[in-house]
C-alpha positions as CSV (number, residue, x, y, z in Angstrom):
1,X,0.0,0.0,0.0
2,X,2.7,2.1,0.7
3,X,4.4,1.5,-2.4
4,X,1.4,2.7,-4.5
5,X,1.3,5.6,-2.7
6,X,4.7,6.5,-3.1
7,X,4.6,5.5,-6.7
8,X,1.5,7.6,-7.0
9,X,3.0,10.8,-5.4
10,X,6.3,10.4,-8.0
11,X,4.1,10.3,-11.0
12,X,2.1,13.3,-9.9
13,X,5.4,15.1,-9.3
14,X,6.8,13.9,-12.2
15,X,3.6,15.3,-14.4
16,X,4.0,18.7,-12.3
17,X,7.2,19.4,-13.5
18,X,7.1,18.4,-17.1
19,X,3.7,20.9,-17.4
20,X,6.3,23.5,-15.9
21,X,8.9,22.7,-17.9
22,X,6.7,22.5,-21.2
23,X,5.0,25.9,-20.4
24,X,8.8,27.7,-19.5
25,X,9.7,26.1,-23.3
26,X,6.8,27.9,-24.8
27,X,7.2,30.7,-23.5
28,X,10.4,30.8,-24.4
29,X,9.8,30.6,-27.8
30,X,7.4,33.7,-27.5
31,X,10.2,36.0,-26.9
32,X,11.0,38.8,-29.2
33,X,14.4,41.1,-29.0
34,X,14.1,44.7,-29.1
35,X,15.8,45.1,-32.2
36,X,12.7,43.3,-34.0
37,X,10.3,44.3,-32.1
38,X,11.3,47.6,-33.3
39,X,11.1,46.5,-37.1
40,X,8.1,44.9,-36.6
41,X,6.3,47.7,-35.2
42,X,7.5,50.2,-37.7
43,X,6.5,47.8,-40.2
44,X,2.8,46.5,-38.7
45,X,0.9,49.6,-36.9
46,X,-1.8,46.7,-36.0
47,X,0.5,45.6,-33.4
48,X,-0.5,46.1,-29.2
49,X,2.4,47.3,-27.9
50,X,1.6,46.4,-23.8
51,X,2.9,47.6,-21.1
52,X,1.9,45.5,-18.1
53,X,4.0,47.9,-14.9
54,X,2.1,50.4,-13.1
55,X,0.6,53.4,-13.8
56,X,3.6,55.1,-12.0
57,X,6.1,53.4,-13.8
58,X,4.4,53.7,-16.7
59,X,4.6,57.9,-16.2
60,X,7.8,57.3,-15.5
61,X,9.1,56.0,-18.7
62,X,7.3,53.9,-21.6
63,X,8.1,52.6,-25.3
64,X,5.8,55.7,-27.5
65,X,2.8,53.9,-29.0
66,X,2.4,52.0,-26.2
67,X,-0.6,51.1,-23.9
68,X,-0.8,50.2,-20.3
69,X,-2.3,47.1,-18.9
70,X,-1.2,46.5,-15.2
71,X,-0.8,43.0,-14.7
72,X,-3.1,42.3,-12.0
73,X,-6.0,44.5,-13.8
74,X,-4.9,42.0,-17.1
75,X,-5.5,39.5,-14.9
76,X,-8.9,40.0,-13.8
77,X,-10.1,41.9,-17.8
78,X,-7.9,40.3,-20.4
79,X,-11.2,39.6,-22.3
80,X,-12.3,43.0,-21.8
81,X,-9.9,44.6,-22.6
82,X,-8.4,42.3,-25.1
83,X,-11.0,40.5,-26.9
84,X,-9.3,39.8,-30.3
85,X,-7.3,36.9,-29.4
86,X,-5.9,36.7,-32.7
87,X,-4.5,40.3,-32.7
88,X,-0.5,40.3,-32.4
89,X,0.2,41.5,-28.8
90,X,3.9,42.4,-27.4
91,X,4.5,42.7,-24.0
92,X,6.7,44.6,-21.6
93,X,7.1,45.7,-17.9
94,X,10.3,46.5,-16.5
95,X,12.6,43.7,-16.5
96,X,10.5,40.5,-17.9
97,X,9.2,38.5,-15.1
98,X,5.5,40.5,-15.0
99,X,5.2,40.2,-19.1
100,X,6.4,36.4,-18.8
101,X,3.5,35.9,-16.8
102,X,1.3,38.1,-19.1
103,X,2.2,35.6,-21.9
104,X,1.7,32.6,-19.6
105,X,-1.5,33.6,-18.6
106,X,-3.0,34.9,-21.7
107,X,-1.9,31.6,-23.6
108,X,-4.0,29.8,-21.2
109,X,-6.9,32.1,-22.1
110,X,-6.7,31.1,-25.8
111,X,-4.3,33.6,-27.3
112,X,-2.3,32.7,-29.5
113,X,0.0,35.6,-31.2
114,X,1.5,37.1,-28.7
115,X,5.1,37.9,-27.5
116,X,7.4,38.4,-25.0
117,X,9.7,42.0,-25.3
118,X,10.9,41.8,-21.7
119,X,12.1,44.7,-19.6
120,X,12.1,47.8,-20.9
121,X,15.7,48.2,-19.6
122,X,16.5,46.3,-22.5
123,X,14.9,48.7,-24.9
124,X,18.2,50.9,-26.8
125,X,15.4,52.7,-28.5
126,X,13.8,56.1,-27.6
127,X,11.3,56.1,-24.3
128,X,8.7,58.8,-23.4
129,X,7.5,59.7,-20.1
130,X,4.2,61.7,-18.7
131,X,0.5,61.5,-18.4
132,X,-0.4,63.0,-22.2
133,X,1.6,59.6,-23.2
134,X,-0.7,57.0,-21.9
């Protein structure tokens, strides 16, 4: 009896981290480097550039042509505020671990052309800051 149990608590971990593993891999593949993100959003003006910070960081600094989207509001209205789930969607916050977590979770709501930019310290290009911005 023990044995099953102990076999049964193994497989279950096993599962648990292959699902992480497998969802850190996809995500992975939805990043995008500043350097094409930059091309592609000269080129595509259908593009959602997201910022997913704060309002203050957002004030603070943001890529132009960008909107904002804190995390935990995306959280709770991605449909809302999101609801083509085809459109092509980049996000950003301020160094990659809130929009890595934007793609996670919107992949599990259905989207499905969406991208990782990362922090923007990692953007060379031009930033604006101020409340006309947003």
């Amino acid at each position: 009896m023990n044995e099953v149990i102990t076999i049964a608590i193994v497989l279950v971990g096993v599962i648990i981290i292959w699902r992480n593993m497998k969802s850190s891999a996809e995500v992975k593949k939805l990043r995008i480097d500043p350097l094409e993100a930059k091309r592609r959003l000269t080129k595509d003006k259908g593009i959602i550039l997201l910022d997913v910070r704060t309002q203050e960081e957002y004030l603070e600094n943001h890529i132009p042509g960008s909107m904002l989207i804190p995390l935990n509001i995306l959280r709770i209205e991605a449909s809302n505020k999101l609801p083509d789930k085809q459109a092509t969607i980049f996000f950003y916050c301020r160094s990659g671990n809130r929009s890595r977590a934007a793609v996670k979770m919107l992949l599990k709501k259905g989207y499905s052309n969406i991208f990782d930019l990362g922090g923007i310290i990692r953007w060379p290009y031009k930033t604006v800051s101020g409340k006309n911005s947003i």
